[in-house]
N, C-alpha and C positions, 0 to 999 in steps of 0.2 A: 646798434653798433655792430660793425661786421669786424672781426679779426682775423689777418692772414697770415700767417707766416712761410716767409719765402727760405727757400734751400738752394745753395748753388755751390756745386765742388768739381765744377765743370774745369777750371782751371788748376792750377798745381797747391793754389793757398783755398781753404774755404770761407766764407762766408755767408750770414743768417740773419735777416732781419726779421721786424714782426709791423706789418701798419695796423693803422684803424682808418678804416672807411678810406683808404688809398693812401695813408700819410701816414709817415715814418715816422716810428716811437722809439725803437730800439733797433740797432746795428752792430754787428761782431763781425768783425774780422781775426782770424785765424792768421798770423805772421807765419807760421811754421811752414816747412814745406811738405806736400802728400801725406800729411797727419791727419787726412778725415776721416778717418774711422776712431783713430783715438780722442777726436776734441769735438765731433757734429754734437754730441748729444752733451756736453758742456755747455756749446756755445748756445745750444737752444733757451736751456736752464738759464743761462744768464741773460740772454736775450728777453728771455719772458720776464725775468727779475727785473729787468731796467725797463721793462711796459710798464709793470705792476699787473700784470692778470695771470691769471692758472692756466696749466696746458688747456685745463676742462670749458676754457673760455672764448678758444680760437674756433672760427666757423668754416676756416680751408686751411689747404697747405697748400702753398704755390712752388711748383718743383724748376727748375733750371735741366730740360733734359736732355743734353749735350746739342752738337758733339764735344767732347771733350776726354779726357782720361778714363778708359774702360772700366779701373776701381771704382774711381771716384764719382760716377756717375751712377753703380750701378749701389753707391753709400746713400748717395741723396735720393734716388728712387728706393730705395730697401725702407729707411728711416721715415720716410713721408710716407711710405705706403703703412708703414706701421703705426705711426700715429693716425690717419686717416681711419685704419679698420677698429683700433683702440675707443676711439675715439667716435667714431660712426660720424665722420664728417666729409666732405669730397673733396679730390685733388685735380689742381688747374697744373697742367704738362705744358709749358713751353720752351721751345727750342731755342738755342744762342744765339743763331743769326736772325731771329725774330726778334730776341730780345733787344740786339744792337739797333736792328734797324725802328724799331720803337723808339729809343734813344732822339733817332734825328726827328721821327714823325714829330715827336711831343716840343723837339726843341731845333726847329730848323735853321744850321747854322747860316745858310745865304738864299738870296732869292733865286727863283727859276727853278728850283729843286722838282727834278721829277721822278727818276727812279735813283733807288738803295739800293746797292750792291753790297753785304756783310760776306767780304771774303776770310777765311782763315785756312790758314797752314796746316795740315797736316802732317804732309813729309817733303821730301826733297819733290820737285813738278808733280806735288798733289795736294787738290783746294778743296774746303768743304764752300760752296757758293751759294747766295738765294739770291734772289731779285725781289725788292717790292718797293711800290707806288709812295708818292710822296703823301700819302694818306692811309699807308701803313698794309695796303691788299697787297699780300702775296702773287708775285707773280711767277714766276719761278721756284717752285721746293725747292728746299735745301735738298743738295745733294750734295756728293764725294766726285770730284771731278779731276780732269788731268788739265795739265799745260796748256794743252792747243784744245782744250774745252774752253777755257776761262776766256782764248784769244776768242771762238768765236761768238761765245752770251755777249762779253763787253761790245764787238764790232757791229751788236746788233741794237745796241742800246746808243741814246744818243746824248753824251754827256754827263755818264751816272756820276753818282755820289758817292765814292768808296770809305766801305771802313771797313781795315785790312790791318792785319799784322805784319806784311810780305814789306819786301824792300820797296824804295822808290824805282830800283832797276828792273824790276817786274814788271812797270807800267812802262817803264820808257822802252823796255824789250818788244812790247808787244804794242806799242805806238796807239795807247786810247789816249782820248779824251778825256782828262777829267771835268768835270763841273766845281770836284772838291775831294779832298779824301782828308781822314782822319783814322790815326794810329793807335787810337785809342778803344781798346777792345775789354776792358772792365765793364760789365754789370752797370748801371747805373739802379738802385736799387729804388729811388723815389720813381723813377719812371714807369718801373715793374710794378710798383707799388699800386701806381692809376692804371695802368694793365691788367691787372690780376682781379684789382678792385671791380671792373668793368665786366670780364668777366666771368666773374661771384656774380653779379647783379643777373649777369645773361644766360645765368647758368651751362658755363662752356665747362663740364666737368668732364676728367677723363674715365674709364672704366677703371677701377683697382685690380683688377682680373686680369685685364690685358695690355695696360699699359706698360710701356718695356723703354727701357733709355735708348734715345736717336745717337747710335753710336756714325750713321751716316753711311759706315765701310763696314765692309766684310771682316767680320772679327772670326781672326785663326788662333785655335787652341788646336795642343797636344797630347794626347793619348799620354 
C-alpha cells in the first residue's frame, strides 16, 4: 500500500487530502480565508484521522507548488518539506497549471481535444500560462506572461482548450479560437491523486534541498 498525502494553499482557502494507491480516502477543506498557517497542520491530523493511518504511515507528500499566494505557498512547501525530512520519505513538486491541465487529460471534456492551455491571472494584463498535449506533455513551461504574450502562444495554437480564470472578454479581445474553455480552476484532488500515484511508482521525486515554490514572477521584497 502506498500513502500520499497531497498539500495545496496555492489559492486563498487550503486544502489536504491523503489517497492510497491513487484513491481518495480523506479530504479537508479549510473554508477560512488565508488561514494556512494556522489550520495546515490541523487539517493534516484530521485528514490522517478520517484515513485511519499514522503520520509514520505515509510513503510521500505531494506538494501543490504554485503559482499562487507567496505565504501560502511557501506554508505548503515549509510543512511538506518538514514532514518529508521527519519522516525520511520523498516529495513529488507539482505545479497548478500542470495540475489543471491533468484535470482534462484524465477527464476529456469533448472530442478533438489537442492542446491545454491552464491560463491564470495574476494581475491586471499579466498571466501565468502553460501549454500541454492532450496526453498531458508539457509543451510550453509555465511562465509569468504579459497581454500580448498570451495573443501570440494562443494565435499559434490551433483551437486550444482553455482553462482560465480571466473573463470571456479576454478571448473575445484577442479573437482565438476556442475548441472549449472552462472556468473552473479548483484542484481536482482524485486526479492528483492518480498523478502523484504514478509518480511514486516512477520515482519523479523532488530534492528536499533545493526544491523552492514556482512562485513564476519576480518576487519584490523590502529592506
Amino acid at each position: 500500500m502506498s500513502y500520499i498525502l497531497h498539500i495545496d494553499t496555492s489559492a486563498e482557502t487550503s486544502e489536504v487530502s491523503i489517497a492510497e494507491n491513487g484513491v481518495i480516502l480523506a479530504e479537508i477543506v479549510n473554508s477560512e480565508v488565508r488561514n494556512h498557517a494556522q489550520a495546515i497542520n490541523n487539517m493534516i491530523e484530521s485528514a490522517l484521522t478520517e484515513a485511519g493511518i499514522a503520520i509514520k504511515q505515509l510513503n510521500a507528500i505531494a506538494v501543490c507548488s504554485g503559482p499562487g499566494s507567496y505565504t501560502g505557498l511557501r506554508i505548503a512547501m515549509a510543512t511538506a518539506k518538514g514532514i518529508c525530512y521527519a519522516s525520511d520519505i520523498p516529495l513529488i513538486s507539482t505545479d497548478k497549471l500542470t495540475l489543471l491541465a491533468n484535470i482534462i487529460v484524465q477527464n476529456p471534456p469533448i472530442d478533438g481535444l489537442e492542446e491545454i492551455v491552464p491560463i491564470l491571472t495574476a494581475r491586471e494584463g499579466e498571466y501565468f500560462l502553460g501549454v500541454y498535449t492532450n496526453n498531458g506533455i508539457c509543451s510550453k513551461k509555465p511562465a509569468h506572461v504579459l497581454e500580448n504574450q498570451v495573443i501570440e502562444i494562443l494565435n499559434d495554437i490551433k483551437n486550444p482548450y482553455i482553462i482560465s480564470d480571466t473573463t470571456e472578454e479576454l478571448f473575445y479581445k484577442l479573437k482565438v479560437n476556442l475548441l472549449g474553455r472552462s472556468a473552473d480552476i479548483k484542484i481536482n484532488h482524485s486526479c492528483w491523486a492518480v498523478m502523484a500515484y504514478n509518480d511514486f511508482n516512477s520515482n519523479r521525486f523532488v530534492n528536499l534541498s533545493l526544491v523552492t515554490p514556482e512562485y513564476l514572477k519576480q518576487v519584490y521584497t523590502h529592506k
